[in-house]
C-alpha positions as CSV (number, residue, x, y, z in Angstrom):
1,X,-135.9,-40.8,203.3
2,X,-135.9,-38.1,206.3
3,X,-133.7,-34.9,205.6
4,X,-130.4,-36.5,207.2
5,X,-130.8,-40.1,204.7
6,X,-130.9,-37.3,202.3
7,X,-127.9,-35.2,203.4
8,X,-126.3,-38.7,203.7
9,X,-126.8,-39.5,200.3
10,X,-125.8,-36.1,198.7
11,X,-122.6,-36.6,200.7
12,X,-122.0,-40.1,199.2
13,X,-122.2,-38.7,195.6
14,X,-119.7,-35.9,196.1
15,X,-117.1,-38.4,198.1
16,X,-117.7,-40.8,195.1
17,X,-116.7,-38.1,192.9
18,X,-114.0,-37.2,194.9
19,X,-111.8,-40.2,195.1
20,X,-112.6,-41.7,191.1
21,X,-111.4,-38.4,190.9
22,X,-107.6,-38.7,188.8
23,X,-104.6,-37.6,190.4
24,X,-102.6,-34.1,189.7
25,X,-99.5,-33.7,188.0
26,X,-98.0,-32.6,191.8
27,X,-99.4,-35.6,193.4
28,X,-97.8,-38.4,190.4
29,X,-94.8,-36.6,190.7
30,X,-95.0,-37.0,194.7
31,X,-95.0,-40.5,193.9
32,X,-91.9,-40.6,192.0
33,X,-90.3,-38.0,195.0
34,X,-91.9,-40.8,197.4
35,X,-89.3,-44.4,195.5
36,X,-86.4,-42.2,195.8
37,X,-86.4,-41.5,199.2
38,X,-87.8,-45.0,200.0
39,X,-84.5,-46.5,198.7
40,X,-82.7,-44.5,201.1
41,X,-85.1,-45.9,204.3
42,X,-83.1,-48.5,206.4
43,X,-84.0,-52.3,205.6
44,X,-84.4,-52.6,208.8
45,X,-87.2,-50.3,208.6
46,X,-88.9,-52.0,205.7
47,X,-89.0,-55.2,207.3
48,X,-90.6,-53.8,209.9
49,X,-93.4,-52.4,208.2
50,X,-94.0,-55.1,205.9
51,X,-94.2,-57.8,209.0
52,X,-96.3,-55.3,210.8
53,X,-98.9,-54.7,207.9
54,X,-98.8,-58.8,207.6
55,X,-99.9,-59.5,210.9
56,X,-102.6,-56.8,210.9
57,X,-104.4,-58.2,208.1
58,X,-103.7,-62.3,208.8
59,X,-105.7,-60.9,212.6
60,X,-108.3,-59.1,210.8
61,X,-108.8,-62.4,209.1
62,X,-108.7,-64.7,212.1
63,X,-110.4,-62.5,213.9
64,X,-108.0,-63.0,216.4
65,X,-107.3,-59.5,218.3
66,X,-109.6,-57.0,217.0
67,X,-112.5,-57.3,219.6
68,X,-115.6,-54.7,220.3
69,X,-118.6,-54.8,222.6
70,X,-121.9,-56.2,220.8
71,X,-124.6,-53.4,220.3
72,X,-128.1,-53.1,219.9
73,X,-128.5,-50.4,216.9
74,X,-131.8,-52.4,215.4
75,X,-134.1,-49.4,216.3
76,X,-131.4,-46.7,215.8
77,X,-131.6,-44.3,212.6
78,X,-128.8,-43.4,210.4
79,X,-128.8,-40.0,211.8
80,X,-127.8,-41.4,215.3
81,X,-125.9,-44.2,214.1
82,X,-123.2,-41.8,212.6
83,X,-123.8,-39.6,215.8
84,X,-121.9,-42.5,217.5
85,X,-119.4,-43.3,214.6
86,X,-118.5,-39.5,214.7
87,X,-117.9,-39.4,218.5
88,X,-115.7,-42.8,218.4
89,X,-113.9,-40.9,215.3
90,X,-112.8,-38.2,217.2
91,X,-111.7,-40.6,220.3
92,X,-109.5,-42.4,217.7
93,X,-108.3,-39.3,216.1
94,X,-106.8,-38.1,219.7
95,X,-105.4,-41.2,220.7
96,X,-103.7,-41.5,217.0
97,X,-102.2,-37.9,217.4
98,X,-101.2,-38.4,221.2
99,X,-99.3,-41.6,219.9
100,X,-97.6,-40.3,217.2
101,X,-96.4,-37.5,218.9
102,X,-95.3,-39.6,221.5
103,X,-93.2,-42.2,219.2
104,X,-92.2,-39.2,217.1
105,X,-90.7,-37.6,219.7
106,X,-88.7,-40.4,220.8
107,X,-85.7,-40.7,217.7
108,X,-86.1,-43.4,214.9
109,X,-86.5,-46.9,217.0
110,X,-89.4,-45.5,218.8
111,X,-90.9,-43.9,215.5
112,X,-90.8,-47.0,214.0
113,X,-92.9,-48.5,216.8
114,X,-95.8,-46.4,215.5
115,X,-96.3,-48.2,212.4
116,X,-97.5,-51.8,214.1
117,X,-99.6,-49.0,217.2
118,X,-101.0,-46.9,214.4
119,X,-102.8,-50.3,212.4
120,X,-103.8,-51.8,215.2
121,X,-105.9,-48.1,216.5
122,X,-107.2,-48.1,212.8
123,X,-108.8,-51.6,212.7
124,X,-110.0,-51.2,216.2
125,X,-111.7,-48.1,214.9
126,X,-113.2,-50.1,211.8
127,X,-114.5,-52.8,214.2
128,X,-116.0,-50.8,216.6
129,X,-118.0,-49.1,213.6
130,X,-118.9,-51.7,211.9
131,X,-121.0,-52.9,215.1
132,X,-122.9,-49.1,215.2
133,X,-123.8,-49.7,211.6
134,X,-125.5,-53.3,212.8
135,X,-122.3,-55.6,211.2
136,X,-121.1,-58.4,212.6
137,X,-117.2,-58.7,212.7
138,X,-117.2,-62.2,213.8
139,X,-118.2,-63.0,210.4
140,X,-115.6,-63.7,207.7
141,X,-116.8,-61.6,205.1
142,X,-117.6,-58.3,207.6
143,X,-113.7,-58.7,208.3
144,X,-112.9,-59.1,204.5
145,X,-115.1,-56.1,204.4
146,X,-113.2,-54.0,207.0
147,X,-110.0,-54.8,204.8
148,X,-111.7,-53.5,201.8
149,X,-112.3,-50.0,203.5
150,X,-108.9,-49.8,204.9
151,X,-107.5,-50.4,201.1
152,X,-109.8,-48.3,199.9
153,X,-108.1,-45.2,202.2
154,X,-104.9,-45.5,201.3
155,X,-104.2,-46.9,198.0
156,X,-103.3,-45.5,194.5
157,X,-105.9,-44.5,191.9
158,X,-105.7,-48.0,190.3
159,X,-106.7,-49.7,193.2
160,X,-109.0,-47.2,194.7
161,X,-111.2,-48.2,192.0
162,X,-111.1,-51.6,191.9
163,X,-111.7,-51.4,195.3
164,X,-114.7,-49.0,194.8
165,X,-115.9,-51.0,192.2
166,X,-116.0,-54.3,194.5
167,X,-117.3,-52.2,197.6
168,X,-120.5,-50.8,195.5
169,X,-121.4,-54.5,194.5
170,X,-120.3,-56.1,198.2
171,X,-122.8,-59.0,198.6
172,X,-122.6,-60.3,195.0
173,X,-118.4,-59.9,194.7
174,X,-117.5,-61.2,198.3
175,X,-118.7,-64.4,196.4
176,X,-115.9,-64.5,194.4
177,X,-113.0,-63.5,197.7
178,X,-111.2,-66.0,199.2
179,X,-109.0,-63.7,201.2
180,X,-106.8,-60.2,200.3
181,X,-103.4,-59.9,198.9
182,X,-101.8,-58.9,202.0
183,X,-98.8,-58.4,199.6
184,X,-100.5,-55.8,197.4
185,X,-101.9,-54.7,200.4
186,X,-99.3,-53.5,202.1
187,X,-97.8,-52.2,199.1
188,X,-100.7,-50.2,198.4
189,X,-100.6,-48.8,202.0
190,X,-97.0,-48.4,202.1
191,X,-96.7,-45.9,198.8
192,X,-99.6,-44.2,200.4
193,X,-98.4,-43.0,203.9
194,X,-94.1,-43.4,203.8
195,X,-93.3,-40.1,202.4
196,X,-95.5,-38.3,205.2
197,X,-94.5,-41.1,207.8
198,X,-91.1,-41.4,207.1
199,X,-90.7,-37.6,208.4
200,X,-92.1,-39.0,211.6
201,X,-88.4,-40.6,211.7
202,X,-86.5,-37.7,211.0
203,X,-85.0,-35.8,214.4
204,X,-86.7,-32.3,215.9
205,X,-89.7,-32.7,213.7
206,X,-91.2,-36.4,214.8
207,X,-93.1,-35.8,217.1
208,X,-95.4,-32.5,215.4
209,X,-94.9,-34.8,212.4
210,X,-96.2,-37.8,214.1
211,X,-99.1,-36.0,215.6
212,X,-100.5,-34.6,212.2
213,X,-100.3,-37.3,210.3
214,X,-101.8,-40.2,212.6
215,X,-104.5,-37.5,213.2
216,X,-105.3,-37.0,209.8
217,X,-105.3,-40.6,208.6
218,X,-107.9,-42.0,210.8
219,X,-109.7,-38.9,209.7
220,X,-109.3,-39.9,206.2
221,X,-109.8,-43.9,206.9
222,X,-113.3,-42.3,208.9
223,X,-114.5,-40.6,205.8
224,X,-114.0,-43.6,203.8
225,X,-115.4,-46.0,206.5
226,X,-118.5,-43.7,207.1
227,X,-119.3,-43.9,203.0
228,X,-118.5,-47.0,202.5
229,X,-121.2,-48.3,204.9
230,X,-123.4,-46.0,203.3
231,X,-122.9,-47.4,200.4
232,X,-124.3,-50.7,201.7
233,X,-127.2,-48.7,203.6
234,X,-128.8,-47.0,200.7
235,X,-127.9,-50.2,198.8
């Protein structure tokens, strides 16, 4: 391995770490702060997510909408493979902030609007990557494997290392996958981000609100991404 495969790897151990890693006290009782104020969100508003979530993962699994330009990474090192994944990262990142900003700003319809826009940037981000590491998303299982990542960033500790768990051991456990649990799914992703997303909704705050929090979670979902696919590398 060069010095940056070693980085790489040193980098892997500590993220391992970091999500197997229990919750605090303040982050459990978060949760419990986060199904109060959920039963005070608008039906309306749940429906809406939960359709929205739906369609993103039945068009990850088709294949269906999610497109990105073939690329020839065969002679590329890690080094300047992530080189590329960290410059698309940042693209996201600003059009993730510059959307929820923009939807924040615009009172609680609008806001809601930004849950279907903010999916659909973070699965474009995870295809376009997956083609700089040298994966295939027309492939069923790279798509299931995309899924996996994106459950893997915003789910509890229960799932987070189930998920792990199947991630680390891809090519033998795939064998056993049919297709996800949108249901869990969505569940997962919904306890993660509605406390901080549901502010998005609230009026004079949206839209700095909005901003943050899109920015941050395709940060987070590019941590996870980037390691998971290292995983697979050093693998």
């Amino acid at each position: 391995m060069d010095y940056y495969e070693v980085k790489a790897k040193e980098e892997l151990g500590k993220w391992r770490k970091k999500i197997t890693k229990k919750s605090t006290i303040l982050n459990r009782f978060s949760k419990t702060a986060q199904t109060k104020i959920n039963s005070y969100i608008p039906e309306r508003a749940h429906q809406i997510i939960t359709e929205s979530i739906k369609k993103m993962v039945q068009a990850t699994l088709a294949g269906s909408e999610y497109t990105t330009k073939e690329r020839d990474v065969r002679e590329l090192t890690l080094e300047e493979k992530e080189k590329l994944v960290l410059e698309r990262l940042n693209v996201y990142k600003r059009t993730a902030a510059v959307e929820g900003a923009g939807t924040g700003a615009g009172g609680f319809l609008l806001a809601l609007a930004d849950f279907p826009l903010l999916l659909s940037i973070k699965m474009k981000f995870l295809f376009e990557i997956a083609s700089i590491y040298g994966y295939d998303s027309k492939k069923y299982d790279e798509r299931l494997f995309l899924l996996h990542i994106f459950k893997l960033a915003f789910s509890s500790d229960k799932h987070k290392a189930e998920t792990l768990e199947l991630i680390e051991d891809w090519d033998e456990k795939k064998k056993e996958l049919e297709e996800l649990d949108w249901r869990v799914f969505q569940q997962e992703y919904r306890d993660y981000i509605d406390f901080v997303k549901m502010l998005q909704l609230l009026p004079g705050i949206g839209a700095v609100v909005g901003a943050y929090a899109n920015y941050n979670l395709l940060d987070q979902l590019g941590e996870t991404a980037i390691n998971c696919f290292r995983l697979r590398y050093f693998e």
